[in-house]
C-alpha positions as CSV (number, residue, x, y, z in Angstrom):
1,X,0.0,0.0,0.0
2,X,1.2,3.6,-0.7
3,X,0.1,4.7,2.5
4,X,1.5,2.5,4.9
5,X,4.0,3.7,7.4
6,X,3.6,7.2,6.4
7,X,2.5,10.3,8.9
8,X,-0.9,11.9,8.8
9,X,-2.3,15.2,10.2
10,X,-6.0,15.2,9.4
11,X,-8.6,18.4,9.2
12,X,-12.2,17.1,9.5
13,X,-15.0,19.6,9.3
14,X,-17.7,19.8,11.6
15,X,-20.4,20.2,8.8
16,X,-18.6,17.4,6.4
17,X,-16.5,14.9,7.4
18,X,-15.2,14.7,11.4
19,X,-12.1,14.0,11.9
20,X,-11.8,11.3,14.2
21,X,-14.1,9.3,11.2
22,X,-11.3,9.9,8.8
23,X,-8.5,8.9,11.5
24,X,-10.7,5.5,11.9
25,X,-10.4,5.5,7.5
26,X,-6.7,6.2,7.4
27,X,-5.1,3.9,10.3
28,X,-7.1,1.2,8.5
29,X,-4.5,2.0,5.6
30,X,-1.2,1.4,8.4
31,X,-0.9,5.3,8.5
32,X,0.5,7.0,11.9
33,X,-2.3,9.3,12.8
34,X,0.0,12.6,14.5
35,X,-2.3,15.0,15.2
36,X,-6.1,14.6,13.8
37,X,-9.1,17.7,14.7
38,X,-12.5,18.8,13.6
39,X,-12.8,22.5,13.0
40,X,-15.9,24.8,12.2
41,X,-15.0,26.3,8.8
42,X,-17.4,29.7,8.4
């Protein structure tokens, strides 16, 4: 896979995707999840 053993810092938004769903996505993939956060994006 092209994303194993890589670093990740994940933006979710709070009216699209959260980020702790795309965390759950990516460490699926083997991908070190460093700093992960849902924002409000108005």
């Amino acid at each position: 896979m092209m994303l194993r053993d890589k670093k990740a810092i994940i933006i979710g938004d709070r009216d699209g995707i959260p980020g702790p769903a795309i965390e759950e996505c990516v460490k699926t993939a083997g991908v070190q999840v460093v700093f992960s956060s849902t924002e409000c994006f108005v």
